[in-house]
N, C-alpha and C positions, 0 to 999 in steps of 0.2 A: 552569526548564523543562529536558528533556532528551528525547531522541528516540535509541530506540533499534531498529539493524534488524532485525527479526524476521527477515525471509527480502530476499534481495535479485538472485534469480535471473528470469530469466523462466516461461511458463507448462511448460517439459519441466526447468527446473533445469538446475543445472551438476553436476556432469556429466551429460551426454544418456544415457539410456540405448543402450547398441552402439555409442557416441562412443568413437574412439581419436585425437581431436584433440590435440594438446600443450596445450588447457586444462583438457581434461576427464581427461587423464591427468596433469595438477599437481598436486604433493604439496602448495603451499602453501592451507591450508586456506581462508585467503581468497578462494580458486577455488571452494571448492562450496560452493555458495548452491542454499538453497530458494525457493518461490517466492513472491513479492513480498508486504511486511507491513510494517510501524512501529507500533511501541507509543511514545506520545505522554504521559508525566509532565508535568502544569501544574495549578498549586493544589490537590495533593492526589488527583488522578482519575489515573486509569488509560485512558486513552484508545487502543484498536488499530483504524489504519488497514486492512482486510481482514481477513480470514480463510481462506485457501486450504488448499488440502490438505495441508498442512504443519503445520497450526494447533498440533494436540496435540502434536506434538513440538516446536515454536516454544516454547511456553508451558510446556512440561516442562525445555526446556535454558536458559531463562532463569530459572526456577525463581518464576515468575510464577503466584502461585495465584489474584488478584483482581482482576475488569476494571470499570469503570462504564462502559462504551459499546463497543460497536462499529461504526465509520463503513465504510460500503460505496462504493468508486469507480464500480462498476458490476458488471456481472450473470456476470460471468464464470468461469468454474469454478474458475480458479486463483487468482482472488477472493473465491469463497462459497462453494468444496468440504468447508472443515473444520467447516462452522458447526454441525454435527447435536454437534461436542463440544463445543456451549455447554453441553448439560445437565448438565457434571459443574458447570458455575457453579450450575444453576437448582440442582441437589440439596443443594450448599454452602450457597447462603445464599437459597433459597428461595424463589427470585422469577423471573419473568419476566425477561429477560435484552431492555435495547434495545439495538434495531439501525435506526441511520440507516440510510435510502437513499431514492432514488426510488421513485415508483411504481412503474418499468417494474423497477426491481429488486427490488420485493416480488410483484409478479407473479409472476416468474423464482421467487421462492424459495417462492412455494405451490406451485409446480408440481414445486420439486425437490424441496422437503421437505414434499409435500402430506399426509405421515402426523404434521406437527406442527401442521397448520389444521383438516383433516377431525374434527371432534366424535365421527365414529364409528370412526373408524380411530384416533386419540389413545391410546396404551398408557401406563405407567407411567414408563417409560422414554424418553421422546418428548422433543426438547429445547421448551423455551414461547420464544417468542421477542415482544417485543412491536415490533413496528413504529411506525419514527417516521418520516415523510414530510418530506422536506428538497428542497431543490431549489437553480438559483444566486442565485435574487435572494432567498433565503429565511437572513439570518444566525441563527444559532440556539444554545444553550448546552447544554452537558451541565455539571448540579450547577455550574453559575457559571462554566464554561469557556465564555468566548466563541470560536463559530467562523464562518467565513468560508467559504463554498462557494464554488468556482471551476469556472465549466464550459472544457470542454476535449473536442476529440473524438478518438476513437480509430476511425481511418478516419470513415464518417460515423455511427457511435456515440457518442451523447453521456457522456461523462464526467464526473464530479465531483473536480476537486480540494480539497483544504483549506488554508486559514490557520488556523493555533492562534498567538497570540499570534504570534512575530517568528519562525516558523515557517511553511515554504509547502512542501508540500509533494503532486506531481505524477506521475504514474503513467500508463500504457497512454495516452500520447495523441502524435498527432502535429499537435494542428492546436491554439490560444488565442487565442479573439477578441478583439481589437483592445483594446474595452472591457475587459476582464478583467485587464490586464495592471496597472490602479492596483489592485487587492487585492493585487496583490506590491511594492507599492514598502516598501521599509524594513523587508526583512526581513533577519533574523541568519544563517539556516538554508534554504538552498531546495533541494528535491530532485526531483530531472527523471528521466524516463525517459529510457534510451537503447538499443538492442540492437544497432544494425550502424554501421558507417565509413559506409556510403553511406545514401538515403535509405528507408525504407522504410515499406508502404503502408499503416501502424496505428501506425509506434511513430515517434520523434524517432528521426534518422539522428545521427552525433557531431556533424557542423557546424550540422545544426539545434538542438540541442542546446544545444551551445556558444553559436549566436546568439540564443536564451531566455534563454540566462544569464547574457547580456551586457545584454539588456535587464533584466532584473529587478536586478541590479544588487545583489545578494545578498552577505555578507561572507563567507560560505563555500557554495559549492554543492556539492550529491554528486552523484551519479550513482548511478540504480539501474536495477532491472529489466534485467540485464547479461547478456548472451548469451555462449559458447562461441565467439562470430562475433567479439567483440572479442578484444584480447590477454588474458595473462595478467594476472593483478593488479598487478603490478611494475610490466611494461611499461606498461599502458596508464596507471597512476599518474605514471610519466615522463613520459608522452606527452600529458598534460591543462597548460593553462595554469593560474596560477598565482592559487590558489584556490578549482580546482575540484578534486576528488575521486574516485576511485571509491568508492562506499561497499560497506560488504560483512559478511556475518550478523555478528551480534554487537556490532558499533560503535555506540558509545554517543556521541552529542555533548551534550554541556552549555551549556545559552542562557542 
């Protein structure tokens, strides 16, 4: 298995756009990060966590021409912005293209991409997306990959995490109930959101952070979805215990 980071910025990227911060004006490329994604390798599938507005150039700069799923955390732009360029899959290899998620995220997406449901607004061009309804008490496979859904909330939005094999891996949340916490034991790979030192009122503040990754008890954990508000890549790589990580585009881990 291997997990590699598609985008690992938050929902404005590194650099902000009008930012003259010293991270957004860092030359070291592991500074600018797009926005939040993982492409998941396990038995053959092709598996990406999100699709944001990033997507087409994600999948052009890893030179990634073929996906078998894509799993949605939740309904968010910076989440589901890119998904209209699933159709260059549908036109390749001629299918309907699934996309796990919630209800409440297939709602979200007739309504953002309502020219890909409406039968009479449908053009030639349009991407086909099929919907697959998951939920957390709901484990489920793509082509034999077993997965694991993990709920998690971002403020009081409910969120989807995933286990893929001895991988967990965690996004836009600042809250994990109690119960949830044995779908991470004995994992290889665990990746946590983080965007600020202090605490903050959607995402995992550093020490909250840190205290999930102390519980899950992980052999290596990253750190994504990284804000301009933390240090530089250097520093804040200095500045994690030992273990943890920042993760950052392009990093590829091997399970």
């Amino acid at each position: 298995m291997r997990i590699t980071f598609f985008g690992t910025g938050t929902s404005q990227g590194v650099p902000v756009i009008g930012c003259h911060c010293p991270v957004c004006l860092s030359e070291d490329p592991r500074d600018r990060r797009l926005r939040t994604s993982a492409l998941i390798e396990a038995e053959g599938q092709k598996i990406l966590i999100d699709a944001g507005p990033d997507f087409r150039y994600q999948m052009l700069r890893s030179h990634t021409e073929h996906l078998d799923a894509i799993l949605l955390t939740h309904n968010h732009k910076d989440h589901t912005g890119g998904l209209d360029d699933v159709r260059a899959i549908n036109f390749l290899e001629r299918r309907s293209f699934p996309i796990y998620c919630e209800e409440y995220v297939q709602e979200s997406l007739k309504m953002e991409y309502a020219y890909a449901f409406d039968s009479d607004k449908i053009y030639p061009g349009s991407p086909r997306f099929l919907l697959q309804t998951i939920g957390p008490d709901r484990p489920f496979s793509v082509n034999g990959v077993e997965i694991i859904p993990v709920r998690a909330y971002h403020a009081k939005l409910p969120v989807l995490g995933f286990r893929i094999g001895t991988i967990g891996y965690l996004t836009d949340a600042n809250r994990i109930p109690e119960e949830e916490y044995e779908k991470l034991r004995g994992l290889d790979v665990f990746v946590i959101n983080c965007v600020t030192y202090k605490p903050h009122p959607s995402h995992f503040g550093l020490d909250e952070a840190l205290a999930v990754i102390g519980r899950v008890g992980a052999k290596k954990s990253f750190i994504t979805h990284i804000s301009h508000r933390l240090a530089s890549y250097l520093q804040f790589a200095a500045s994690l215990p030992e273990g943890v990580y920042p993760a950052y585009d392009t990093l590829t881990i091997e399970v």
